[in-house]
Biopython code that builds the backbone (N, CA, C, O; Angstrom):
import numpy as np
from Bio.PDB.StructureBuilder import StructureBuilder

atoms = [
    (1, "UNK", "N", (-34.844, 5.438, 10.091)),
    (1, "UNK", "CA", (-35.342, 6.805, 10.067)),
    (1, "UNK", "C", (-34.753, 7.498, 8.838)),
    (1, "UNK", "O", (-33.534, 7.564, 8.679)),
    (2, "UNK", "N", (-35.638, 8.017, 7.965)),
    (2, "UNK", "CA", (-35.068, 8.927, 6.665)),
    (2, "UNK", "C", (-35.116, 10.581, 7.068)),
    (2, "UNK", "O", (-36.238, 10.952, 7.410)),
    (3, "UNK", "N", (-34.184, 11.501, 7.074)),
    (3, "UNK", "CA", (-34.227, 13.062, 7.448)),
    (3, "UNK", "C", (-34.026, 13.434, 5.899)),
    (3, "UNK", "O", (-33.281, 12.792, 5.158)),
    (4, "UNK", "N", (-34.558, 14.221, 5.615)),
    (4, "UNK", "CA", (-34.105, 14.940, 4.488)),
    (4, "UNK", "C", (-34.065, 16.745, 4.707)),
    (4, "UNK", "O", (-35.070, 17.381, 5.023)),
    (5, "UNK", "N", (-33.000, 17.236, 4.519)),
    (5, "UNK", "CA", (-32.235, 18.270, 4.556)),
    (5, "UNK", "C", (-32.724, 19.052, 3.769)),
    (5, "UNK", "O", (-32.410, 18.681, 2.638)),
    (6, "UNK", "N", (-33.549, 20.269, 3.728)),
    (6, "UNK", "CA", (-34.261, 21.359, 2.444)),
    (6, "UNK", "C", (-33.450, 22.316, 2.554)),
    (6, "UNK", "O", (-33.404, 22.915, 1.480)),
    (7, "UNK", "N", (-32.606, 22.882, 3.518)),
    (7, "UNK", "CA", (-31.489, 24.183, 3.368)),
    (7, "UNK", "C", (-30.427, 24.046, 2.477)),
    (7, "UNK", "O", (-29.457, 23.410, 2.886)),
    (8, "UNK", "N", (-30.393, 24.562, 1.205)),
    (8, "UNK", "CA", (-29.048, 24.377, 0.568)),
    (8, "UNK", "C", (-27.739, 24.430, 1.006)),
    (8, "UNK", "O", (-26.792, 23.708, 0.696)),
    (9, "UNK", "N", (-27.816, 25.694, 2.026)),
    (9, "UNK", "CA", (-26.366, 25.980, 2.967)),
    (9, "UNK", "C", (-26.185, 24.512, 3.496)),
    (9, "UNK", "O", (-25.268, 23.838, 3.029)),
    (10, "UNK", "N", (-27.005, 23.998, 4.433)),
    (10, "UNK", "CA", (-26.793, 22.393, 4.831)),
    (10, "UNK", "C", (-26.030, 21.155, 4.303)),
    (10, "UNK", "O", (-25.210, 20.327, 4.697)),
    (11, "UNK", "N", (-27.014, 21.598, 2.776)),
    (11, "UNK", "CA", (-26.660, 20.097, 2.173)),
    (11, "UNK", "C", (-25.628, 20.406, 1.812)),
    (11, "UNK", "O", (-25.108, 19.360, 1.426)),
    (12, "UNK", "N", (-24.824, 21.355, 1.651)),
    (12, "UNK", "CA", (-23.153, 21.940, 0.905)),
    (12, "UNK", "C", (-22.623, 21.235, 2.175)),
    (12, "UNK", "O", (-22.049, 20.147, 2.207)),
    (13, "UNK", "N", (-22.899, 22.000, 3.156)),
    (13, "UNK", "CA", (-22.070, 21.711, 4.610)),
    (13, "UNK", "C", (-21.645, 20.232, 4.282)),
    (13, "UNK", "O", (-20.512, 19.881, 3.953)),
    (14, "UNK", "N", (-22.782, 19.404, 4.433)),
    (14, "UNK", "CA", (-22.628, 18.284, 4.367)),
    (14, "UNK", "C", (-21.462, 17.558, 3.460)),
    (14, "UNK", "O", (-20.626, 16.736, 3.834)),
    (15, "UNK", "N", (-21.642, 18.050, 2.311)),
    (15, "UNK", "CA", (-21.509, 17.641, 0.699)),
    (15, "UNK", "C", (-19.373, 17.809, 0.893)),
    (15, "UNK", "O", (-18.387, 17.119, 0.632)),
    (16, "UNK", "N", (-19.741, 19.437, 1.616)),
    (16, "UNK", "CA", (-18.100, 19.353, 1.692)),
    (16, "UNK", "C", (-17.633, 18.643, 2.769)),
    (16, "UNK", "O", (-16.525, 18.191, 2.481)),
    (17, "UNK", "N", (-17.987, 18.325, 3.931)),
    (17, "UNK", "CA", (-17.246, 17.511, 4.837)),
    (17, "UNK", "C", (-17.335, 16.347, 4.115)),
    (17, "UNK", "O", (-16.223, 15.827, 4.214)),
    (18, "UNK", "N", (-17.977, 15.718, 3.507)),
    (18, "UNK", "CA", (-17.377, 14.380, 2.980)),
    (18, "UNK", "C", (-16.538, 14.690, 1.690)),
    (18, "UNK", "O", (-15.998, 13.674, 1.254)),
    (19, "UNK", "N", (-16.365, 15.474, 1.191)),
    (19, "UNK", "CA", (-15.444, 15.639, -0.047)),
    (19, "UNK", "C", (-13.833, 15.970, 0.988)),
    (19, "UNK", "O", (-12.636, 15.857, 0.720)),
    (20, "UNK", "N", (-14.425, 16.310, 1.941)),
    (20, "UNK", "CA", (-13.099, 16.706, 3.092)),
    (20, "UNK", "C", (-12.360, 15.456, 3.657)),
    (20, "UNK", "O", (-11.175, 15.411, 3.985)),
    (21, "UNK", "N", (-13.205, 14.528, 3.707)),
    (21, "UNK", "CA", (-12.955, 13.151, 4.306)),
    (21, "UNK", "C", (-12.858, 12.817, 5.168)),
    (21, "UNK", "O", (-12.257, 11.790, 5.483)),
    (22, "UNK", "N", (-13.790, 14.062, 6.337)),
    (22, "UNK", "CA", (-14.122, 13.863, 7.586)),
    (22, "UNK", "C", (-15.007, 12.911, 7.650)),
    (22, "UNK", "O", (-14.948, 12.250, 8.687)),
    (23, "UNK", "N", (-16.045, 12.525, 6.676)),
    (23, "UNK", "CA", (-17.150, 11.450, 7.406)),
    (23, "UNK", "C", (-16.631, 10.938, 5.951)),
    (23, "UNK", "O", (-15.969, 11.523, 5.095)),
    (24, "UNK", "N", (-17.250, 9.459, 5.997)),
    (24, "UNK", "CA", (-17.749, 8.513, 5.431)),
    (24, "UNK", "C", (-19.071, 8.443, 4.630)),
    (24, "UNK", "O", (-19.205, 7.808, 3.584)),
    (25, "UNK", "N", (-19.767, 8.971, 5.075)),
    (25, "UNK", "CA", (-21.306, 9.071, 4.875)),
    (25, "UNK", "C", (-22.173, 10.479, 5.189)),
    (25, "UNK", "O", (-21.590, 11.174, 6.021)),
    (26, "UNK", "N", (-23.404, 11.035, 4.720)),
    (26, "UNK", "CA", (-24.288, 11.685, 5.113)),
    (26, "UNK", "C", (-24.398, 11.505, 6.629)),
    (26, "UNK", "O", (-23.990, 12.306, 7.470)),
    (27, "UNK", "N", (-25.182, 10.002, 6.921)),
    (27, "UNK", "CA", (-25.679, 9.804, 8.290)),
    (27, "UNK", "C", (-24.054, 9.898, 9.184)),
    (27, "UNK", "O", (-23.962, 10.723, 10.092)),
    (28, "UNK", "N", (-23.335, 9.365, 8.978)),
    (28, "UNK", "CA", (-22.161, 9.881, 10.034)),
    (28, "UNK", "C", (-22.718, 11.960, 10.309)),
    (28, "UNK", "O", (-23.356, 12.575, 11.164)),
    (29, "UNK", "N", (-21.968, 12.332, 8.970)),
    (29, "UNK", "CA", (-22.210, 13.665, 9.461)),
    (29, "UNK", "C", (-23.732, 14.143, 10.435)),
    (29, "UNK", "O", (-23.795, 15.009, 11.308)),
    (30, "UNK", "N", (-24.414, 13.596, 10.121)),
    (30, "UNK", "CA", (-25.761, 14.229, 10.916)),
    (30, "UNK", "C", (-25.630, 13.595, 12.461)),
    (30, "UNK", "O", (-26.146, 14.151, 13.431)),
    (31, "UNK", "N", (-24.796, 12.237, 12.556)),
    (31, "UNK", "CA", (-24.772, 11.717, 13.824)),
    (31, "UNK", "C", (-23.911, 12.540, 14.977)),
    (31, "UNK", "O", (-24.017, 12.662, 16.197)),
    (32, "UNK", "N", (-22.904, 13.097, 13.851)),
    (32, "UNK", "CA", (-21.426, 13.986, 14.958)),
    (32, "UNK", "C", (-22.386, 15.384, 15.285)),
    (32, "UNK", "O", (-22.215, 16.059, 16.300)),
    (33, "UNK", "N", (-23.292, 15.653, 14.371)),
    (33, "UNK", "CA", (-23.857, 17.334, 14.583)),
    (33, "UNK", "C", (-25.073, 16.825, 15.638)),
    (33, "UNK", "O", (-25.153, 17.553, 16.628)),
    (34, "UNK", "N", (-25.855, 15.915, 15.611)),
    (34, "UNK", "CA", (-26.387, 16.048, 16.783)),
    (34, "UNK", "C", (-25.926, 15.252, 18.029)),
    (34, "UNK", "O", (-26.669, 15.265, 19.010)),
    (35, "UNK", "N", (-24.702, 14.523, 18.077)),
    (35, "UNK", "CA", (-24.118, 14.292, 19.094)),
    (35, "UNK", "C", (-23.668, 16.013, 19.811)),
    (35, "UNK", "O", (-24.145, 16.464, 20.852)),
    (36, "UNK", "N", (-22.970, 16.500, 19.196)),
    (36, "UNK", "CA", (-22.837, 17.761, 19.191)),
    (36, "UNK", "C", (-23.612, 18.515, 19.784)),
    (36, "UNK", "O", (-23.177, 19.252, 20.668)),
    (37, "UNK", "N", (-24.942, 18.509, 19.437)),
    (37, "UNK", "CA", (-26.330, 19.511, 20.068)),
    (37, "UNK", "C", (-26.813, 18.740, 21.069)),
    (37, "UNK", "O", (-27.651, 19.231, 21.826)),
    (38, "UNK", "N", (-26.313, 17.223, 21.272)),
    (38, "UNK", "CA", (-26.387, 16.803, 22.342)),
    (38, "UNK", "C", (-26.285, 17.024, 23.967)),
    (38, "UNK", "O", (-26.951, 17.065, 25.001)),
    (39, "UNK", "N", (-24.808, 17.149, 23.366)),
    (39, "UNK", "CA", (-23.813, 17.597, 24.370)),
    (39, "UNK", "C", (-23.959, 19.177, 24.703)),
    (39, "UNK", "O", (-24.019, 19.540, 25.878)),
    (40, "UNK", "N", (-24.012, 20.078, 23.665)),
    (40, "UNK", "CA", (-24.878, 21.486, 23.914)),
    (40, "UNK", "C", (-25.717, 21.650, 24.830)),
    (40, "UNK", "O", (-25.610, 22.646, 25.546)),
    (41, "UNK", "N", (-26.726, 20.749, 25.030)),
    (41, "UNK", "CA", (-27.763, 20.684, 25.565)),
    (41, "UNK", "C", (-27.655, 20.401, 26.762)),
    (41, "UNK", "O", (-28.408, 21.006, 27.524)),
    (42, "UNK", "N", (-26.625, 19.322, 27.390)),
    (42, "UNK", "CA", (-26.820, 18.907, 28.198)),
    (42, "UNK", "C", (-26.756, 19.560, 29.714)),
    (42, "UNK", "O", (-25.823, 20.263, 30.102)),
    (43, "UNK", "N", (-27.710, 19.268, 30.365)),
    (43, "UNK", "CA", (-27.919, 19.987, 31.696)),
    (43, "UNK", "C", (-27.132, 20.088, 33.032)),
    (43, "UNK", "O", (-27.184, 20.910, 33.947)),
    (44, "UNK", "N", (-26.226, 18.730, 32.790)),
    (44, "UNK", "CA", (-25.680, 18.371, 33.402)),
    (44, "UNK", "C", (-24.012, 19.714, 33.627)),
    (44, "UNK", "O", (-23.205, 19.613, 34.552)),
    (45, "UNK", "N", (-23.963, 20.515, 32.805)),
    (45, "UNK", "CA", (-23.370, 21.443, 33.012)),
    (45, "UNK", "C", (-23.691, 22.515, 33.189)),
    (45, "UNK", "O", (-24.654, 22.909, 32.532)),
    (46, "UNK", "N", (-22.838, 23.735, 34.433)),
    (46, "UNK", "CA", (-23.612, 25.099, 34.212)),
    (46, "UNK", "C", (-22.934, 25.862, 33.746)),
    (46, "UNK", "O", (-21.928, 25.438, 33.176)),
    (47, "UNK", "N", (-23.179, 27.251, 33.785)),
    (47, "UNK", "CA", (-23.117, 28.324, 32.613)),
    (47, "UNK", "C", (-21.025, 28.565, 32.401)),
    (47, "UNK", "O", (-20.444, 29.060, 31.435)),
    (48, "UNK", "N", (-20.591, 28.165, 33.311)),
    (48, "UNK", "CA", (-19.065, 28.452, 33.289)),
    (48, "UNK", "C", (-18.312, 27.128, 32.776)),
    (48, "UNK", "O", (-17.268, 26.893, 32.168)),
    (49, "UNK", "N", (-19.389, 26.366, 33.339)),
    (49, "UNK", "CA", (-18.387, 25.355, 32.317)),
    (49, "UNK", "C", (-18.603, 25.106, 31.171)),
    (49, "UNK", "O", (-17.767, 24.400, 30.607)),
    (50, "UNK", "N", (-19.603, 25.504, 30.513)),
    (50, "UNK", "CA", (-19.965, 25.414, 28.875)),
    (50, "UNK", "C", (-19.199, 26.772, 28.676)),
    (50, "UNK", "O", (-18.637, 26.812, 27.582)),
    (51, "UNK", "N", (-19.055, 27.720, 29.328)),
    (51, "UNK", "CA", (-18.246, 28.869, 28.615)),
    (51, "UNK", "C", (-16.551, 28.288, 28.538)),
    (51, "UNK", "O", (-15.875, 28.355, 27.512)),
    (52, "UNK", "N", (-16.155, 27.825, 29.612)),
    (52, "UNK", "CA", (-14.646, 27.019, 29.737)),
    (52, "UNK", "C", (-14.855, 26.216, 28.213)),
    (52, "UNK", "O", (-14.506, 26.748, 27.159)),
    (53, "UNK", "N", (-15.270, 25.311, 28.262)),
    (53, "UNK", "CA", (-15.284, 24.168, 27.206)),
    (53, "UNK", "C", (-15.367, 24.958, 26.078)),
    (53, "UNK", "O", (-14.599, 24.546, 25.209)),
    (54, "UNK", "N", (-15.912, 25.796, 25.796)),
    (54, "UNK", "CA", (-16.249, 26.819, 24.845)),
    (54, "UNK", "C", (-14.509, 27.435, 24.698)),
    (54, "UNK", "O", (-13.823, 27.131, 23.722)),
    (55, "UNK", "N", (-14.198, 27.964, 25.374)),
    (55, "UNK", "CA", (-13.212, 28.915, 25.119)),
    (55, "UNK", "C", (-12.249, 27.668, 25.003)),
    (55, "UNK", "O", (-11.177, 28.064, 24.545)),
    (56, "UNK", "N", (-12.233, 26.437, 25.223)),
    (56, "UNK", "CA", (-10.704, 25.772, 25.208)),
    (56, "UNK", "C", (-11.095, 24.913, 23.696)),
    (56, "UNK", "O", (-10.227, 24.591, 22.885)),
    (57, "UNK", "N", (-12.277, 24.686, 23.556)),
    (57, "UNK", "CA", (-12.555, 24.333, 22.374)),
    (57, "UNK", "C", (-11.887, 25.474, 21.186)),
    (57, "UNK", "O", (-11.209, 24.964, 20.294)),
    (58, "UNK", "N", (-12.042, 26.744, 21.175)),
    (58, "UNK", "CA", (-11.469, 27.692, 20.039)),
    (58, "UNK", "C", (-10.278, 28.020, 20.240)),
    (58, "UNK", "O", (-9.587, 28.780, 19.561)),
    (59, "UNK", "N", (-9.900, 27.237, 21.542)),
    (59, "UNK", "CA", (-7.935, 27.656, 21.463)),
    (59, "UNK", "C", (-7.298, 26.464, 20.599)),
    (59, "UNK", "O", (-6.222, 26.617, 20.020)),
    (60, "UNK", "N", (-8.121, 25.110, 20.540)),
    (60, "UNK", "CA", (-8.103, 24.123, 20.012)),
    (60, "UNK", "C", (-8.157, 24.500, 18.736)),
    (60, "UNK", "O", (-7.175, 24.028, 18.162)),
    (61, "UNK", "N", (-9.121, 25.394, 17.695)),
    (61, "UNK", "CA", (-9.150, 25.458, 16.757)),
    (61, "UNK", "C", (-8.407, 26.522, 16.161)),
    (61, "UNK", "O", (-8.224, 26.464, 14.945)),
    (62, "UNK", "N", (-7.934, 27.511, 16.830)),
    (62, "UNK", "CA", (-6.811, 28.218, 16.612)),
    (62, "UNK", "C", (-5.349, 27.735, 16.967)),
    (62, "UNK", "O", (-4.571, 28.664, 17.184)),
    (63, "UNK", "N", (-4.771, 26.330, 17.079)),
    (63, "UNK", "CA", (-3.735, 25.569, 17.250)),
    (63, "UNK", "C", (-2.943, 25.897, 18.461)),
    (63, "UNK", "O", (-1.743, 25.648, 18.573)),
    (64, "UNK", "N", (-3.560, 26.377, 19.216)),
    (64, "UNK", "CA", (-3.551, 26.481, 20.661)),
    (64, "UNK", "C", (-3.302, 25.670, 21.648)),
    (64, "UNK", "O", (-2.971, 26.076, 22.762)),
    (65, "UNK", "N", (-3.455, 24.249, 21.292)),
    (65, "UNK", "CA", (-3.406, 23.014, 22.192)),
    (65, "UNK", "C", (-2.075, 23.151, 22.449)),
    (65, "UNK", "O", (-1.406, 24.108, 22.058)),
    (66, "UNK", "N", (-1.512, 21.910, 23.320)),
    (66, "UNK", "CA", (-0.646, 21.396, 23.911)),
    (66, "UNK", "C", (-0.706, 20.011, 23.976)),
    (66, "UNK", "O", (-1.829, 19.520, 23.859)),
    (67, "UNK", "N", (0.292, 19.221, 24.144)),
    (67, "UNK", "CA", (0.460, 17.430, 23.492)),
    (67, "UNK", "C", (0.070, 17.424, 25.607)),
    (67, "UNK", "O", (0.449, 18.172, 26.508)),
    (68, "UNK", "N", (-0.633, 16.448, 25.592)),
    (68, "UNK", "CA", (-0.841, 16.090, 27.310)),
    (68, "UNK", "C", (0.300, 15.698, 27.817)),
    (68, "UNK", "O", (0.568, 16.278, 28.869)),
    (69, "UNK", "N", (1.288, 14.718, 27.366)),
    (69, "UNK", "CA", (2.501, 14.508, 28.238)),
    (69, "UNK", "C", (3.594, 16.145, 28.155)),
    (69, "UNK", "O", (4.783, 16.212, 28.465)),
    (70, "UNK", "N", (3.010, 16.904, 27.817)),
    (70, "UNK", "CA", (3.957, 18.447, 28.016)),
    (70, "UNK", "C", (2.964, 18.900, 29.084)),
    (70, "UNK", "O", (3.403, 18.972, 30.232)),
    (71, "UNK", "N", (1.728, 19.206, 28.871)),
    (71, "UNK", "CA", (0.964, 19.330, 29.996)),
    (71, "UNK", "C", (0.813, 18.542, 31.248)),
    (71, "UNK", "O", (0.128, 18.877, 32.215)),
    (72, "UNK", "N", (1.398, 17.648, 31.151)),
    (72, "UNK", "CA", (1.681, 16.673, 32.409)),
    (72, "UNK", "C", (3.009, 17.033, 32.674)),
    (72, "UNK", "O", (3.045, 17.462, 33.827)),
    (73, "UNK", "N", (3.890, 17.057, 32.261)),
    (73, "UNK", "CA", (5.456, 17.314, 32.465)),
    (73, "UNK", "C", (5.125, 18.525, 33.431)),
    (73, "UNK", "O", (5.188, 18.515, 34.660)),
    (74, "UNK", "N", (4.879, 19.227, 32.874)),
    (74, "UNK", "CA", (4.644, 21.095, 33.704)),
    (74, "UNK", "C", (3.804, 20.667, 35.156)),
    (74, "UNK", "O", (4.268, 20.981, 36.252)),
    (75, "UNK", "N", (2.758, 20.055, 35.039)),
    (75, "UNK", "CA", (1.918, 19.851, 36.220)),
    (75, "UNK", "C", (2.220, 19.348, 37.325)),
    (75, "UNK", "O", (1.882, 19.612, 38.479)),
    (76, "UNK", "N", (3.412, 18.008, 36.525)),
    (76, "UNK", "CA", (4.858, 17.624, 38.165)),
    (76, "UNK", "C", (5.280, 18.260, 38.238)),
    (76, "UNK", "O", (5.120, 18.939, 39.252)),
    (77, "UNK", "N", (6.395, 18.735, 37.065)),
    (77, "UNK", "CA", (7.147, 20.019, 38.057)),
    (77, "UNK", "C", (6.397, 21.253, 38.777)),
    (77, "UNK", "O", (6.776, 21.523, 39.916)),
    (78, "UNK", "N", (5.790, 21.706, 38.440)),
    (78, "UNK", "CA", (5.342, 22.387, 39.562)),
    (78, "UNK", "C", (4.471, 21.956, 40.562)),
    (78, "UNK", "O", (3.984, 22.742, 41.375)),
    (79, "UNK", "N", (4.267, 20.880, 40.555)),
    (79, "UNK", "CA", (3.870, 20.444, 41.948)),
    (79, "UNK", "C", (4.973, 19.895, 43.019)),
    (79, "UNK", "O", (4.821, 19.655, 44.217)),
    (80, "UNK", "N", (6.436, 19.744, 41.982)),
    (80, "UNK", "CA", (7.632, 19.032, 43.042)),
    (80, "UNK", "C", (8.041, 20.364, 43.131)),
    (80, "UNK", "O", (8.469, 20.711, 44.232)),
    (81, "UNK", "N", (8.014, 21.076, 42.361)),
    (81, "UNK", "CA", (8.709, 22.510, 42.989)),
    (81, "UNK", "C", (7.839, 23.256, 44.216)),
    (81, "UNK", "O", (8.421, 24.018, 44.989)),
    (82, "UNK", "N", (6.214, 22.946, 44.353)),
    (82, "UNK", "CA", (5.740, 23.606, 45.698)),
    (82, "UNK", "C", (6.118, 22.793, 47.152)),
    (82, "UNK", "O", (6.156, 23.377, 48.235)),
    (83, "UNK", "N", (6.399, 21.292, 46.969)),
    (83, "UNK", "CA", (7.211, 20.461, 47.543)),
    (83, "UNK", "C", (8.255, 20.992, 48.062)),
    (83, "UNK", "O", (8.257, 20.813, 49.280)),
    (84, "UNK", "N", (8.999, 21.471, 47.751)),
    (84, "UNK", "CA", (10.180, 21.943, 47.638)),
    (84, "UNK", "C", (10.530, 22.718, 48.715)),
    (84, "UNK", "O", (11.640, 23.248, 48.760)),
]
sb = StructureBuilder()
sb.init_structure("model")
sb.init_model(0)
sb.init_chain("A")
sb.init_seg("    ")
for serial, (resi, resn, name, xyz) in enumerate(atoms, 1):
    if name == "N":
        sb.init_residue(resn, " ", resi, " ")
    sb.init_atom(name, np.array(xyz, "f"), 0.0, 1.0, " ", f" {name:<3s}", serial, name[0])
structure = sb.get_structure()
């Protein structure tokens, strides 16, 4: 399949994620953006959990995360502390 891209804003998009050295290729990048609108799409979620995923996605991009074994650490202890 050949796509060709006519929005200039696009083809930059593009042009800089691989100068970024996020993709490898054009077709990578077009594969992650509609995996992406994929997953957007999908029905299989409703309106709170695309807003959740949404909001933990931009805590993610504002360096917001947490390493999972700290988020696991916290999640025993307070589950041995309701034990308790």
């Amino acid at each position: 399949m050949r796509i060709v891209v006519d929005k200039p804003e696009l083809r930059e998009f593009v042009e800089d994620q691989l100068k970024r050295g996020r993709f490898a290729s054009p077709t990578e990048v077009v594969e992650a953006a509609l995996a992406h609108l994929r997953d957007e799409l999908d029905e299989g979620f409703d309106d709170a959990t695309r807003l959740a995923i949404e909001r933990a996605a931009q805590q993610l991009d504002r360096g917001e995360g947490r390493p999972l074994d700290e988020v696991a650490a916290s999640l025993r202890q307070r589950y041995n502390n309701q034990r308790l």
